[in-house]
C-alpha positions, 0 to 999 in steps of 0.5 A: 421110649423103645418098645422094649421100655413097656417091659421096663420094671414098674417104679419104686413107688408102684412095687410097694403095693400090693396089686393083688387084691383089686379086681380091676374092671374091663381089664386084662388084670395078669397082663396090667399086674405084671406092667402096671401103668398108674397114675396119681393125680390129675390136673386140667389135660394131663394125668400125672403118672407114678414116675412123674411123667405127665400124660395127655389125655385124649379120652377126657377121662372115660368120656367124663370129664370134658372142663378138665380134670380137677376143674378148682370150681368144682373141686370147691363145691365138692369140698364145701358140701361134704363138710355141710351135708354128707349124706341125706336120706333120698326115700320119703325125705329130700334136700335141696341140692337134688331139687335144684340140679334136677330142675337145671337138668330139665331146663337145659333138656329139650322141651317137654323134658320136665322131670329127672329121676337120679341114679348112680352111674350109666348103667343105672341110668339104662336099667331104670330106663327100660322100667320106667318105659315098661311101667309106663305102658302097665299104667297106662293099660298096655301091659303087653308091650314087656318086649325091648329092641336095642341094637348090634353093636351098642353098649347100655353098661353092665346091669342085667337090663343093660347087657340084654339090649346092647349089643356087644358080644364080649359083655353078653356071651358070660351071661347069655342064660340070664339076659332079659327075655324078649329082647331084640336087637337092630343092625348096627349101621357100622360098613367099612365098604359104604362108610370109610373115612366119613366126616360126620355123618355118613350119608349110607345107612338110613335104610337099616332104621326100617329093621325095626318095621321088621321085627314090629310085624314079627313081634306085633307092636302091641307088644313092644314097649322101648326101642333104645339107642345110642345116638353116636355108639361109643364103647364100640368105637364111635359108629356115627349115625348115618343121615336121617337114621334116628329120624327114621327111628322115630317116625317108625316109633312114633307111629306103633305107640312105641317109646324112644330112648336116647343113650345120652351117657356119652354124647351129653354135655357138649360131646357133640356141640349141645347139651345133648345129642338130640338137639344137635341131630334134631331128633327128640325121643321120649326119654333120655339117660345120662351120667358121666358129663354130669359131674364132670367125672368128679363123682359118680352120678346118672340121671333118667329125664323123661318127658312129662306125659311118662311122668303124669301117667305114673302119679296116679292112686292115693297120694300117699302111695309110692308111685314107682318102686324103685330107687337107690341108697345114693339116688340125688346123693348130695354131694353129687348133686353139689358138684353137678350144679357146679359143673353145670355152671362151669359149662354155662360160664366157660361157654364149653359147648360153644368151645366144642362146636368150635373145636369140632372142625379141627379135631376132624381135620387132625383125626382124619390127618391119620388117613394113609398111616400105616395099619389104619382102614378107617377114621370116623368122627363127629363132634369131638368123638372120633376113632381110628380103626387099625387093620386086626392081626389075621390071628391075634384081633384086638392085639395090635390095637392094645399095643398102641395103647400101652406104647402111646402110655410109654410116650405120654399120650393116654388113648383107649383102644376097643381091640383094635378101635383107637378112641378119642374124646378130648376135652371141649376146650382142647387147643389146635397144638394139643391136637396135633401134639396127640396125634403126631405121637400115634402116627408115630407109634403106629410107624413102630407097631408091627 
């Protein structure tokens, strides 16, 4: 399909809805209103668009839905439970399916990981996060440590917390009077110079984790509670920690009584080979937060594990009192917690993790088979997360890199772009010649794109 076809006029189908009413999230909402890409249904790789056209999708979803889309057993174990059990209660009155899905959660966690506080989305998952890590140093008898570090670079989703210790502009400069005081941030560790084309992880950088040493003699320890990061930085376009970077993170943390906190929204769930990227880069922290790969994508769904010192330090005081004020209308809401028990279980039968540590080395191989293709200045990966970062036009940053998206759309191929960052999460079971299929239609399109 031409380039001039992106401005073909939208199907029958699609010209029969109003577009005005939806507000469209992290959307140019004028430019997609006036070329709509829809799609209707989704099965295994593909989505299916409006006009019929299959779509590979190289993005698992929005990193979500690494077994598939609408994987049959989970699908079933959605449609059992909303017949059973629509709703429950989840203040003072529980059910069983929430209690379960927990204690699998923790099972599959590193050791010492022994409970699971549910929310609804990632971004929940980082704003209870930072409380639970504020409240534990008020009960613990450190009510000066209210100071959070995060980092350049970072993306802890779109609540007030969340946006305050990321560090990515765009999210942050509408409400730059509002954000959390106190907050802080590290270098990010992303350099073309020292790190171009780096396969894994790049071995210059562990150096910028003595940052934090830095602003803990500025800031005086005994007033920082959290540091928290992303293991692999996702939404800014898969910045891969250099060797021995988190470790340096967490002995620093380690020695000042500061807590740790893993990002694990993206990379859990076989993203990077193990149930979660702690594990894989052996660096545990003290709490970790989670959401998409929970469910599959299926319905939305965060957890927040912690380790069991946080938890005992909160049950304290009469037993009938509320230990932790806080909490959502839809936390462990059951029918989430049905199809993250089945999800689980797919994971577990279908051996995905196994899947993704195998198909890690031929997804690099593909990935960095772009080197050398025409506006690309870096390819980076690790597990099967990956992007290809093109050259910015001087006066238009991010333009280029949106036009890829919508030219891989016009040919069949879902990509994401972050301005001119292509990303790439595909699915833990991807086959060699879905791999090469994918990529031979972005070498392509970058052939066309000015």
């Amino acid at each position: 399909m031409s380039l001039e076809a992106l401005n073909d006029p939208i199907s029958h189908a699609d010209s029969a809805l109003n577009l005005n009413a939806y507000w469209m999230p992290f959307t140019a909402n004028r430019a997609f209103k006036d070329n709509p890409r829809m799609i209707e249904s989704a099965d295994g790789f593909y989505y299916t668009a409006t006009d019929g056209r299959k779509i590979l999708d190289t993005l698992s979803g929005l990193w979500t839905s690494g077994a598939g889309h609408c994987h049959p057993k989970i699908v079933k174990a959605v449609q059992k439970q909303v017949a059973k059990l629509d709703y429950a209660v989840s203040f003072q009155i529980g059910h069983p399916g929430a209690f379960e899905l927990a204690e699998r959660l923790t099972k599959l966690a590193p050791e010492g990981f022994d409970h699971c506080f549910f929310t609804n989305s990632g971004s929940e998952a980082v704003d209870t996060a930072l409380k639970i890590a504020l409240g534990y140093h008020q009960v613990t008898g450190n009510p000066t440590r209210t100071h959070l570090v995060g980092r350049e670079k970072s993306y802890h989703g779109v609540n007030f917390g969340g946006i305050s210790v990321g560090g990515l502009s765009a999210t942050r400069k509408m409400f730059s009077g509002s954000l959390l005081p106190n907050t802080h941030h590290l270098p990010h560790t992303h350099n073309l110079e020292q790190n171009a084309y780096s396969r894994g992880q790049p071995k210059w950088g562990a150096h910028l984790a003595d940052e934090l040493e830095r602003i803990i003699t500025l800031q005086d320890a005994s007033n920082i509670a959290a540091v928290i990061v992303e293991p692999v930085a996702g939404s800014a376009g898969v910045l891969v920690p250099p060797v021995d970077y988190l470790r340096k993170l967490r002995e620093i943390c380690d020695r000042h009584g500061i807590l740790l906190i893993f990002d694990e929204v993206i990379t859990a769930f076989g993203r990077v080979g193990a149930a979660f990227a702690c594990q894989r880069f052996d660096v545990i922290p003290d709490i970790i937060t989670t959401a998409k790969g929970l469910t599959n994508g299926m319905i939305p769904m965060g957890a927040v594990l912690v380790r069991k010192e946080i938890y005992d330090a909160f049950m304290n005081g009469p037993e009938y009192a509320i230990e932790f004020f806080h909490g959502y209308t839809y936390s462990g809401h059951p029918v989430a917690a049905a199809a993250g028990l089945a999800t689980l279980d797919v994971y577990e039968e279908e051996g995905l993790f196994e899947c993704a540590r195998e198909n890690e080395k031929i997804f690099e191989d593909a990935i960095h088979s772009l080197q050398g293709t025409r506006h690309v200045i870096d390819i980076r990966n690790i597990g099967l997360m990956g992007a290809i970062e093109l050259e910015p036009r001087e006066d238009d940053p991010g333009v280029r890199g949106y036009e890829v998206h919508k030219q891989c759309f016009a040919e069949g191929l879902l990509v994401r772009n972050g301005m001119d960052i292509l990303m790439f999460s595909p699915f833990l079971r991807f086959t060699q010649d879905l791999f090469e299929k994918a990529f031979d239609i972005v070498t392509n399109v970058l052939k066309k794109i000015d």
